[in-house]
C-alpha positions, 0 to 999 in steps of 0.5 A, a space after each residue: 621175084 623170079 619166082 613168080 615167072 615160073 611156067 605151070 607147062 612143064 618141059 622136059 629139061 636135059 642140061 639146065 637146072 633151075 634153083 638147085 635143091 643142094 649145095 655143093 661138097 666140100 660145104 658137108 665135107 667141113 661141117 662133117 670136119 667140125 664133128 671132131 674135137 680140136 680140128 681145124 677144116 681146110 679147103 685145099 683151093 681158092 679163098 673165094 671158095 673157102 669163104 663161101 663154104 664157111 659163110 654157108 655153115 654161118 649163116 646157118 648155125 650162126 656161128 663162126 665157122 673157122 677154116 683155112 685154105 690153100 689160096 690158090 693163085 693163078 700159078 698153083 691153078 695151073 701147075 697145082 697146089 702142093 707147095 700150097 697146101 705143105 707150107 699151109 699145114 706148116 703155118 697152121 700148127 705153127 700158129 693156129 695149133 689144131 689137133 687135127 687139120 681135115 683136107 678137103 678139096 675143091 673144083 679147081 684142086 680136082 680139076 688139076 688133079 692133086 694128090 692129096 694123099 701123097 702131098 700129105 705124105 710128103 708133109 709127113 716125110 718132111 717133118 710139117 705135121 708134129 707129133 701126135 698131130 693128124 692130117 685127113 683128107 677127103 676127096 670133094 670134086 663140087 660138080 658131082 654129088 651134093 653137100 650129103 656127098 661131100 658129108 659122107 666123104 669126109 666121114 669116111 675119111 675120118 675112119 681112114 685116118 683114125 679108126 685102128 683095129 687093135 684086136 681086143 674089143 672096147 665093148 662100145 658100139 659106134 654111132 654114125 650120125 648123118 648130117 643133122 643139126 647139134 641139137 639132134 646128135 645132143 638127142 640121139 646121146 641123150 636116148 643112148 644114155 638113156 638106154 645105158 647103151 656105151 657109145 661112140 658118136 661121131 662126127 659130133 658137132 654138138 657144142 661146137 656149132 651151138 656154143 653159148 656166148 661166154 664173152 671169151 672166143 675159143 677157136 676149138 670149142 669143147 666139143 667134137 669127138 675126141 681122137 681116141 676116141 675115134 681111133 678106138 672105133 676099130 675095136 667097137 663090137 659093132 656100128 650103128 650108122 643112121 642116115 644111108 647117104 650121109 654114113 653108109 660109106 664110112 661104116 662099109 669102110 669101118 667093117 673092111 678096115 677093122 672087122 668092125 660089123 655094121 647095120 645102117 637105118 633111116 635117121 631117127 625120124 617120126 614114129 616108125 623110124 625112131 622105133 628102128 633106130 632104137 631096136 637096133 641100137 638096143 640089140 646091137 648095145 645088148 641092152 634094154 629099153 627103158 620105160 621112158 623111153 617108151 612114154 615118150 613114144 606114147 606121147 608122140 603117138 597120143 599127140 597124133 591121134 588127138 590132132 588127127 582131124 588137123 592132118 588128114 589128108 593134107 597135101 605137101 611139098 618136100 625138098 632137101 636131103 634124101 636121108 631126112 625126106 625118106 623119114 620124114 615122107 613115111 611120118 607123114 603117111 603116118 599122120 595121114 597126111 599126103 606127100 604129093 611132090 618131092 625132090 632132092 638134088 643129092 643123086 641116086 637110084 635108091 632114092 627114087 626106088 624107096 619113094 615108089 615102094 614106100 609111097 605109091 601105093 599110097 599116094 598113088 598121084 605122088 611126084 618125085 626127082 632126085 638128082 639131075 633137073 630135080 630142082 625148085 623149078 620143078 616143084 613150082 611148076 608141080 604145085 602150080 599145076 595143083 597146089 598143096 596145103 604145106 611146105 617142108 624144107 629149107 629157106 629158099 622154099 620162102 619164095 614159093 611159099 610167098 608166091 602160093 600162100 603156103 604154110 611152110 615149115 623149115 627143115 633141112 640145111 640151110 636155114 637163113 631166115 630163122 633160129 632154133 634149129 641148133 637147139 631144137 631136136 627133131 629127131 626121136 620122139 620128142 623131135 617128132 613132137 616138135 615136128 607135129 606142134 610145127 605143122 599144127 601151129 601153121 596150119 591153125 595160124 593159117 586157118 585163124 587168119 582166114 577164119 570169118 567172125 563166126 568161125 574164129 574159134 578160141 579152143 582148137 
C-alpha cells in the first residue's frame, strides 16, 4: 500500500495534499437536500459528477441514493448550461414528480459562471415549475470548502427558499441539525419529545437514508421534513442550530430573513456537549428536563468512572469534520484520554482557535491542522514519529490502522467497510454510551489478543 511509503521526516508542503481529509461540496449539498420531504437532488453539471456525488451518499448509507443532473455536454461546458438545466426541471415534474427539486452546482457550472438563480426564475417565468412545486438551489464550487461546506450551503438554501415570516408566531422552536447520520437526528427528536419541547427539525434524513426494506421501492421515502414545515420556521420564536460549521450560516440568515433569533452550540456529543445542548434547548423551548433524561446522563458518567482505568491516559489520532472532532476531543479530555493528532480538511480559523484554547492546556504535546496540507499524510507521518494507543475516524483511516497495528473506531463520513452507523446514535447520552463500549471493546480486544497465558483474564 502507499501507505506504508509515508516518510516519518516531515516536510513543510505548500501546494500538494496527500489522502484528503474531506470530500467535496456538492456531496453534503445532496445529502443536506434529502432532509426534505418528497425532494429530488439535482447536480447541475456532468453525469460523471452526479454519480460520483450519489455513489459516495451510497455506499455510506447503503441506500439508494436518487438524483438528477444537468448532463453537460461538451457544448453546455463551453457556453453553459441553462437550457440544460430549464428542460431538466421540466422533465423532472413531468416524470419523476418531486415535491421539491434542490439545485446545486458543481466545478464546471461554477467555472462557467451559471446563474442558478436567474435560470431558475426564467424556469418560473416560463411556467416548468407547477403550482405548489419549489426549486432551491445552492451555490457549491467543489475547489474550495469541504462536503460540511457544501452541507451548510444547501441548508441555508433551504431557509431561503422556504422559511416565510408571517407575523404571528408558531410557538415552536426550530432545530438546525448539522451533518449527522439518520439515527442521531432520530435521537435528537427522541430527547426533544422527551422534554415536551415543540420542534421543527431539519434537514431530517431520518427514514429516508435508513429506510426498512418492504419489497415495494418508494423514490421519496416517508421521510424528510415536510415543506410547511419549513416554511413555518419564520414564524419559530427561536433556533437552536447544533454543529457551527455544517448550521451557523442558515440560522444567521433565518434571523436576517424572518427576525427568527438564534444560539448555535456543538453537536450534542459526549457529556459536556449533551449537557449544553439540552440547557439550551430547555430554555429556548421553555421547558423542564425530565427525569429521564437526567438517568441517562448518570449512566453515561457511571460508565466513565467504572472504566476509568481502561481510558487514562490513552493517546489518539482523530480526522474528519470540525463540528463532530470538537466534541469528540473534549469527551475524550473528559475520559481522561489524550488527543495528541488532529486533522480536518474543512477550512477555518476557528477551528484551530478552539483546539488551542480547548486543548493545549491540557495536552500540551498535541498537534492539529485543518484546512490547506491537513491531510492523512500529515498524520501518518505524526504517528509514525510517535504512535497512538487509537484510531477515530472514517474509513480510509483503514490503512494506517493496518499499517501501525491500531485499534480504530469509525465515525464520521464516510464509512464503506461496515454497517450500523444509520442506525446507532452517537449523539446524547446514550450515543455517548455507544461511543465509550466502542473504544472499550477495541482497546479489550486488542489487549486480549496479545494477552500471554497468565494474563488472559475472563472478567474485565
Amino acid at each position: 500500500m502507499l501507505l506504508r511509503h509515508t516518510s516519518e521526516e516531515i516536510k513543510e508542503r505548500t501546494s500538494l495534499t496527500i489522502n484528503p481529509a474531506k470530500t467535496c461540496q456538492p456531496v453534503g449539498a445532496m445529502y443536506a437536500a434529502l432532509g426534505v420531504h418528497g425532494c429530488l437532488p439535482h447536480s447541475h453539471g456532468s453525469q460523471g459528477c452526479c454519480s460520483y456525488h450519489r455513489s459516495a451518499l451510497t455506499r455510506h448509507y447503503k441506500e439508494p441514493i436518487m438524483a438528477a443532473t444537468s448532463s453537460f455536454t461538451e457544448g453546455s461546458s463551453v457556453f453553459g448550461g441553462q437550457s440544460n438545466l430549464l428542460q431538466a426541471i421540466e422533465n423532472i415534474f413531468t416524470i419523476y414528480e418531486p415535491d421539491v427539486i434542490a439545485v446545486h452546482s458543481t466545478c464546471l457550472s461554477e467555472t462557467i459562471g451559471d446563474d442558478l438563480t436567474q435560470i431558475i426564475e426564467k424556469a418560473r417565468d416560463g411556467g416548468k415549475i407547477p403550482e405548489g412545486k419549489y426549486v432551491i438551489h445552492c451555490n457549491t464550487p467543489s475547489y474550495v470548502g469541504s462536503h460540511v461546506t457544501g452541507y451548510a450551503n444547501m441548508v441555508t438554501g433551504i431557509v431561503n427558499g422556504f422559511s416565510k415570516a408571517t407575523g404571528t408566531k408558531n410557538d415552536k422552536v426550530n432545530l438546525i441539525s448539522g451533518w449527522v447520520e439518520p439515527s442521531d437526528m432520530k435521537e435528537v427528536k427522541r430527547i426533544a419529545n422527551l422534554m415536551g419541547a415543540k420542534f421543527t427539525l431539519f434537514p431530517d434524513t431520518s427514514d429516508v437514508v435508513d429506510t426498512p426494506q418492504t419489497g415495494s421501492y418508494e423514490m421519496y421515502p416517508k421521510g424528510g421534513t415536510k415543506v410547511p414545515d419549513l416554511i413555518a420556521t419564520g414564524d419559530s420564536k427561536a433556533t437552536l442550530a447544533f454543529g457551527k460549521w455544517a448550521t451557523e450560516d442558515a440560522a444567521i440568515k433565518l434571523e436576517n430573513k424572518c427576525k427568527v433569533p438564534y444560539e448555535v452550540t456543538e453537536l450534542p456529543i459526549g457529556v459536556r456537549a449533551t449537557d449544553r445542548f439540552i440547557m439550551q434547548l430547555s430554555k429556548l423551548a421553555e421547558v423542564s428536563i425530565p427525569d429521564a433524561i437526567t438517568t441517562e446522563r448518570g449512566k453515561l458518567v457511571d460508565m466513565i468512572t467504572d472504566m476509568q482505568q481502561y481510558l487514562h491516559g490513552k493517546r489518539v489520532a482523530l480526522w474528519g469534520d470540525p463540528d463532530q472532532l470538537i466534541p469528540l476531543v473534549e469527551f475524550l479530555l473528559d475520559m481522561n484520554m489524550k488527543p495528541v493528532y488532529i486533522v480536518s480538511g474543512t477550512p477555518g480559523k476557528k477551528m484551530h482557535q478552539k483546539l488551542e484554547d480547548m486543548l493545549l492546556p491540557i495536552v500540551p504535546e498535541a498537534k492539529f491542522q485543518n484546512g490547506q496540507g491537513a491531510d492523512m499524510y500529515l498524520l501518518h507521518q505524526w504517528i509514525k514519529n510517535e504512535g497512538v494507543d487509537l484510531l477515530i475516524g472514517n474509513t480510509y483511516g483503514k490503512y494506517i490502522s493496518r499499517d501501525e497495528n491500531t485499534p480504530f473506531l469509525r465515525m464520521g463520513f464516510p464509512i464503506l467497510d461496515r454497517v450500523g452507523h444509520s442506525y446507532f446514535p452517537t449523539l446524547g447520552y446514550m450515543g455517548g454510551i455507544r461511543i465509550l463500549e466502542k473504544i472499550l471493546d477495541l482497546f479489550m480486544d486488542k489487549q486480549d489478543l496479545e494477552a500471554s497465558e497468565s494474563e488472559f483474564e475472563l472478567v474485565m
